[in-house]
Backbone as a ProteinNet text record, in pm:
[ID]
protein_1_A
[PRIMARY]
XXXXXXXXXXXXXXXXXXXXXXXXXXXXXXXXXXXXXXXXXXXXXXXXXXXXXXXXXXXXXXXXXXXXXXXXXX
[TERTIARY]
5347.3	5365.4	5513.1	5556	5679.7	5704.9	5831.4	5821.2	6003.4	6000.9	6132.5	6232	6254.6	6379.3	6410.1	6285.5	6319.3	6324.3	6347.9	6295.7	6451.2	6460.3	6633.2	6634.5	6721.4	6679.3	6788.6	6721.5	6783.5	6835.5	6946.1	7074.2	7075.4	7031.4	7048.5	7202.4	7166.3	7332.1	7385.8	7536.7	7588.4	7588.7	7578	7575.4	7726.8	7826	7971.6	8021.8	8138.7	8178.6	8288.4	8333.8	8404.5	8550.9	8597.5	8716.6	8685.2	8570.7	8557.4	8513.4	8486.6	8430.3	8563.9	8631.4	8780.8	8863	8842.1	8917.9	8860.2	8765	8703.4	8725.4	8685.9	8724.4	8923	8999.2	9110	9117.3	9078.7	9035.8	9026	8918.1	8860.4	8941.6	9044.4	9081	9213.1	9266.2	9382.6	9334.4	9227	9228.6	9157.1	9126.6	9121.7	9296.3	9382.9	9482.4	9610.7	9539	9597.6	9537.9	9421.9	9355.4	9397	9446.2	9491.2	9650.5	9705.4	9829.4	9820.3	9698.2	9656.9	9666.1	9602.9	9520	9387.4	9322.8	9160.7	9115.7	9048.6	8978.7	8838.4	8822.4	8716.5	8612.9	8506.2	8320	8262.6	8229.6	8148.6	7993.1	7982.8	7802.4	7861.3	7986.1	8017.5	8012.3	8052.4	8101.8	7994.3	7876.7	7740.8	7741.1	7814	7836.8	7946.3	8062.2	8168.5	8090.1	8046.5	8025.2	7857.5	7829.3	7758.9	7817.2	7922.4	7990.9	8085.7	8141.4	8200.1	8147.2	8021.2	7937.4	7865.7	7873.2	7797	7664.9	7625.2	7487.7	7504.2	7612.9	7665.3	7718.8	7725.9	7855.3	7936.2	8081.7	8158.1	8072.7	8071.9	7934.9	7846.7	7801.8	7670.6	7779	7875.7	7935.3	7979	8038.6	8073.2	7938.1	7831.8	7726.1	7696.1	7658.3	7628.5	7742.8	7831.6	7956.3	7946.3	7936.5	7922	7839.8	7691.4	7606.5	7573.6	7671	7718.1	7812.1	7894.9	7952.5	7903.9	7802.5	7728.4	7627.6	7583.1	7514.1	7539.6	7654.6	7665.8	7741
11907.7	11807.5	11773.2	11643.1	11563.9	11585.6	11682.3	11591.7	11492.6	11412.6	11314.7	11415.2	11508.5	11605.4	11584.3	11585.1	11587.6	11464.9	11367.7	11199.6	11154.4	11103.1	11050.5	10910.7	10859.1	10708.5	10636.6	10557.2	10499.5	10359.9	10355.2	10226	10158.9	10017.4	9973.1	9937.9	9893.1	9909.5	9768	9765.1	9643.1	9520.7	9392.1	9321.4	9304.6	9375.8	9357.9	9452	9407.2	9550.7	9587.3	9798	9840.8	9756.3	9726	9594.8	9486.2	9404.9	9322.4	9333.1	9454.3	9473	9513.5	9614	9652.4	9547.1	9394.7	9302.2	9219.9	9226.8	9156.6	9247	9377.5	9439.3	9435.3	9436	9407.3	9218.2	9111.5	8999.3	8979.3	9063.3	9097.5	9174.3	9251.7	9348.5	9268	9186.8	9054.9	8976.5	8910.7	8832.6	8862.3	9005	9050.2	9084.3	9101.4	9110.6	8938.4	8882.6	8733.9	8718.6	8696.2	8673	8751.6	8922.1	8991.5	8905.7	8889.9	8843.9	8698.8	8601.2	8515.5	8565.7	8676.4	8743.2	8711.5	8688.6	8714	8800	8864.3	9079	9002.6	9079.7	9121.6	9129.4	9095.3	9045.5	9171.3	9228.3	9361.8	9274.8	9192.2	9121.5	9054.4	9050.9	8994.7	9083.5	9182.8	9311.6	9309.9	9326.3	9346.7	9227.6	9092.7	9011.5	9019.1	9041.8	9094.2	9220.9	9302	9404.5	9365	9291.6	9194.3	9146.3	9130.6	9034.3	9088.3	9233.4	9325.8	9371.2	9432.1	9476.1	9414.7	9251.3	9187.1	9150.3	9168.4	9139.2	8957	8926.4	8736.4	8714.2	8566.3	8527.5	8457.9	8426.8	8361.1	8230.6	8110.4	8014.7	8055.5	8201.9	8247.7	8303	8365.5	8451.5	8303.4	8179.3	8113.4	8088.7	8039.2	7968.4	8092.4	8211.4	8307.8	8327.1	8338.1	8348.7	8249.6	8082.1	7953.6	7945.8	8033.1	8024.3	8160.1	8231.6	8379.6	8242.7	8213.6	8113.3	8037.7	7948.4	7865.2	7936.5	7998	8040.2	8075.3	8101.1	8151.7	8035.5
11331.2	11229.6	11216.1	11216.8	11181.3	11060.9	11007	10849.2	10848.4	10715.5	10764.1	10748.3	10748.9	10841.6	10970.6	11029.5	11151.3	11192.1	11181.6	11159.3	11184.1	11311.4	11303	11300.4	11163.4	11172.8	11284.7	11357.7	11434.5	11445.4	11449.2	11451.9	11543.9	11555.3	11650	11727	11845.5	11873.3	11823.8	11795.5	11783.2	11852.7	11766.1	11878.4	11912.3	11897.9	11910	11979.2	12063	12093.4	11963.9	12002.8	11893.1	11875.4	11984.7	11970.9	11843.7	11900.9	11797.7	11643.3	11682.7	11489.2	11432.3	11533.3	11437.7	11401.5	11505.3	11507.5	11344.5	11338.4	11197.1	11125.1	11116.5	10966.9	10946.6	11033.1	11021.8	10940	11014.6	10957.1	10783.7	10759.7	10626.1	10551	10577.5	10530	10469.3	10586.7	10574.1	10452.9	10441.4	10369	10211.9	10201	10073.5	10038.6	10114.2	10071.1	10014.3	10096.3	10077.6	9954.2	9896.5	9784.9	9642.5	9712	9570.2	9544.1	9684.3	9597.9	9517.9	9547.7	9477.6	9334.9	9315.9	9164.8	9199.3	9290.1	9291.8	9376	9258.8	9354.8	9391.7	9463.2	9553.5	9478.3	9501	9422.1	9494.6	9402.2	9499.4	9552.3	9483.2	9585.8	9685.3	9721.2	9835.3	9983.2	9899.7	9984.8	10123.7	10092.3	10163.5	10301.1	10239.2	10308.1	10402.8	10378.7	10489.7	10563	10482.3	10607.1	10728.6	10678.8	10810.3	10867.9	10873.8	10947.3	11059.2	11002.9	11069.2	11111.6	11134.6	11209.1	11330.3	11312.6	11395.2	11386.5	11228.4	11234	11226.9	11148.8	11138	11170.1	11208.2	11255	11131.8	11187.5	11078.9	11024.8	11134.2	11053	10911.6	10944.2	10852	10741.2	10760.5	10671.2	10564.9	10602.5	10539.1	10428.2	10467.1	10420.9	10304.3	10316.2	10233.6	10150.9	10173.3	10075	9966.5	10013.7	9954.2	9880.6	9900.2	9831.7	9724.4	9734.8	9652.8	9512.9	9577.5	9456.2	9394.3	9468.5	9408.1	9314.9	9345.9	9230.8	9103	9079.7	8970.5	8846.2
[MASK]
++++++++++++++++++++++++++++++++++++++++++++++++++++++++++++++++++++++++++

């Protein structure tokens, strides 16, 4: 019998290589800093959205549209 101990959840692989994700979370990391010296922090419901993006699950296109529509909503 399996129980979820023994159960390894599995990650798919990136669609990025490790270059390019370090190259976007560097990206992201830049422009939360351009924005603090604005005076505007960081939206933690955004957060979820950059880190799709660094990862490679989106592309910039998508990251824009979800971001746009993180603002718009509210």
């Amino acid at each position: 019998m399996m129980t979820t101990t023994t159960l390894k959840r599995h990650r798919p692989s990136p669609a990025i290589t490790a270059d390019e994700e370090e190259r976007r979370r560097q990206h992201v990391a830049s422009a939360y800093s351009h924005n603090r010296i604005e005076g505007i922090m960081p939206d933690p419901e955004g957060q979820p959205i950059f880190e799709a993006y660094i990862s490679g699950e989106i592309d910039v296109a998508e990251l824009g549209q979800r971001i746009d529509a993180l603002v718009a909503s509210r």
